[in-house]
C-alpha positions as CSV (number, residue, x, y, z in Angstrom):
1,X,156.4,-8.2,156.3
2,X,154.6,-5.2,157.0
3,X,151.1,-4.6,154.8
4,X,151.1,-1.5,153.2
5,X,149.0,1.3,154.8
6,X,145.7,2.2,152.9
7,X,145.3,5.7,151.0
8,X,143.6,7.9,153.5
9,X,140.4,9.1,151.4
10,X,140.0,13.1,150.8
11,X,137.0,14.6,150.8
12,X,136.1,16.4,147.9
13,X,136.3,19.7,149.1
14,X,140.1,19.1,149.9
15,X,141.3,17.9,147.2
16,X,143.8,20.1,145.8
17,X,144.9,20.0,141.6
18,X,147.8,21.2,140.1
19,X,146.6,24.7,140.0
20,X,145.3,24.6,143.7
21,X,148.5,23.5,145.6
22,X,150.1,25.8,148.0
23,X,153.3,25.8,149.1
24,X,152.6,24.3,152.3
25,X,150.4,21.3,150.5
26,X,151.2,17.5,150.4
27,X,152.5,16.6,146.9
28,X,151.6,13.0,146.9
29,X,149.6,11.8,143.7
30,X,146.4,10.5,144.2
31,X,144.3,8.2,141.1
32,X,145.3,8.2,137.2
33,X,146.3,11.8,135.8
34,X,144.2,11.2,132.8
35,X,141.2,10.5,134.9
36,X,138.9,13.6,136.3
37,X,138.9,12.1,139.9
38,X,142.7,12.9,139.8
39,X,144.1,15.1,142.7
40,X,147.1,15.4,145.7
41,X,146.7,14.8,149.0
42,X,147.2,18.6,149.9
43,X,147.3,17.8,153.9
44,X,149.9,19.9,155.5
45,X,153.7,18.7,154.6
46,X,156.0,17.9,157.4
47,X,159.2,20.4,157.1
48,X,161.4,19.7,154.6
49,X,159.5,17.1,152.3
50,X,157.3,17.6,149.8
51,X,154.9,15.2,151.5
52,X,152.8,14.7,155.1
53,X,153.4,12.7,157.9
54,X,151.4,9.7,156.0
55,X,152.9,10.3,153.3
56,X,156.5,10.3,154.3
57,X,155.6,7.4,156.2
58,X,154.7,5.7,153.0
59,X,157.4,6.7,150.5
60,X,159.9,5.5,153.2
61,X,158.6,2.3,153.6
62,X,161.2,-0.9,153.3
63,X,161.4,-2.7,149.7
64,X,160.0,-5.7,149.9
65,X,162.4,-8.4,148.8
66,X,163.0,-9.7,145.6
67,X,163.0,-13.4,144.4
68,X,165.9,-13.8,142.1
69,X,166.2,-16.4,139.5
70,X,168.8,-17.6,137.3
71,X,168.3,-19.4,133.9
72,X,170.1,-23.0,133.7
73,X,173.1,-22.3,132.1
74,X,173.8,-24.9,129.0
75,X,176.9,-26.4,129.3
Protein backbone atom coordinates (compact mmCIF):
# COMPACT_ATOMS: atom_id res chain seq x y z
CA UNK A 1 0.00 0.00 0.00
CA UNK A 2 1.29 3.15 -0.98
CA UNK A 3 2.17 5.81 2.06
CA UNK A 4 0.54 8.89 1.67
CA UNK A 5 2.63 11.77 0.30
CA UNK A 6 3.62 14.54 2.92
CA UNK A 7 1.99 18.22 2.75
CA UNK A 8 4.47 20.29 0.84
CA UNK A 9 5.16 23.34 3.41
CA UNK A 10 4.32 27.02 2.08
CA UNK A 11 6.16 29.66 2.91
CA UNK A 12 4.55 32.33 4.51
CA UNK A 13 4.66 34.80 1.95
CA UNK A 14 2.53 32.37 -0.30
CA UNK A 15 0.12 31.40 1.51
CA UNK A 16 -3.06 32.55 0.13
CA UNK A 17 -6.60 33.09 2.47
CA UNK A 18 -9.95 33.20 1.44
CA UNK A 19 -9.71 36.74 0.41
CA UNK A 20 -6.26 36.24 -1.41
CA UNK A 21 -7.16 33.38 -3.87
CA UNK A 22 -7.08 34.08 -7.50
CA UNK A 23 -8.65 32.27 -9.91
CA UNK A 24 -5.71 30.49 -11.09
CA UNK A 25 -4.80 29.39 -7.16
CA UNK A 26 -4.81 25.82 -5.71
CA UNK A 27 -7.89 25.31 -3.53
CA UNK A 28 -6.62 22.70 -1.31
CA UNK A 29 -7.11 23.35 2.58
CA UNK A 30 -4.25 23.57 4.58
CA UNK A 31 -4.40 23.40 9.00
CA UNK A 32 -7.79 23.96 11.14
CA UNK A 33 -9.99 26.91 9.81
CA UNK A 34 -10.42 28.18 13.31
CA UNK A 35 -6.75 28.34 13.74
CA UNK A 36 -4.69 31.68 12.44
CA UNK A 37 -1.99 29.51 10.71
CA UNK A 38 -4.99 28.48 8.41
CA UNK A 39 -4.43 28.94 4.60
CA UNK A 40 -4.64 27.11 0.76
CA UNK A 41 -2.04 25.92 -1.05
CA UNK A 42 -2.45 28.67 -3.78
CA UNK A 43 0.32 26.88 -6.26
CA UNK A 44 -0.83 27.12 -9.71
CA UNK A 45 -4.01 24.65 -10.52
CA UNK A 46 -3.64 22.18 -13.29
CA UNK A 47 -6.58 22.96 -15.97
CA UNK A 48 -9.75 21.95 -15.08
CA UNK A 49 -9.46 21.19 -11.18
CA UNK A 50 -9.61 23.32 -8.58
CA UNK A 51 -6.33 21.95 -7.25
CA UNK A 52 -2.28 21.53 -8.42
CA UNK A 53 -0.47 18.75 -9.73
CA UNK A 54 0.26 17.61 -5.88
CA UNK A 55 -2.79 18.21 -5.06
CA UNK A 56 -4.73 16.23 -7.64
CA UNK A 57 -2.29 13.65 -7.13
CA UNK A 58 -3.49 13.51 -3.63
CA UNK A 59 -7.28 13.78 -3.78
CA UNK A 60 -7.07 10.90 -6.36
CA UNK A 61 -5.31 8.68 -4.41
CA UNK A 62 -6.77 4.87 -3.95
CA UNK A 63 -9.01 4.12 -0.70
CA UNK A 64 -7.34 2.16 1.39
CA UNK A 65 -9.34 -0.99 2.20
CA UNK A 66 -11.66 -1.49 4.74
CA UNK A 67 -11.82 -4.32 7.39
CA UNK A 68 -15.35 -5.44 7.62
CA UNK A 69 -16.83 -7.09 10.52
CA UNK A 70 -19.95 -8.76 11.33
CA UNK A 71 -21.53 -9.16 14.81
CA UNK A 72 -22.34 -13.03 15.76
CA UNK A 73 -25.69 -13.31 14.95
CA UNK A 74 -27.84 -15.09 18.10
CA UNK A 75 -29.61 -17.88 16.91
Amino acid sequence: MPTPLPEPVIPLEQRKSIETLMAHDCRWPIGDPQNADFHFCGKQKVDGHPYCDFHVRRANQPTRPRTVSYPLLAG
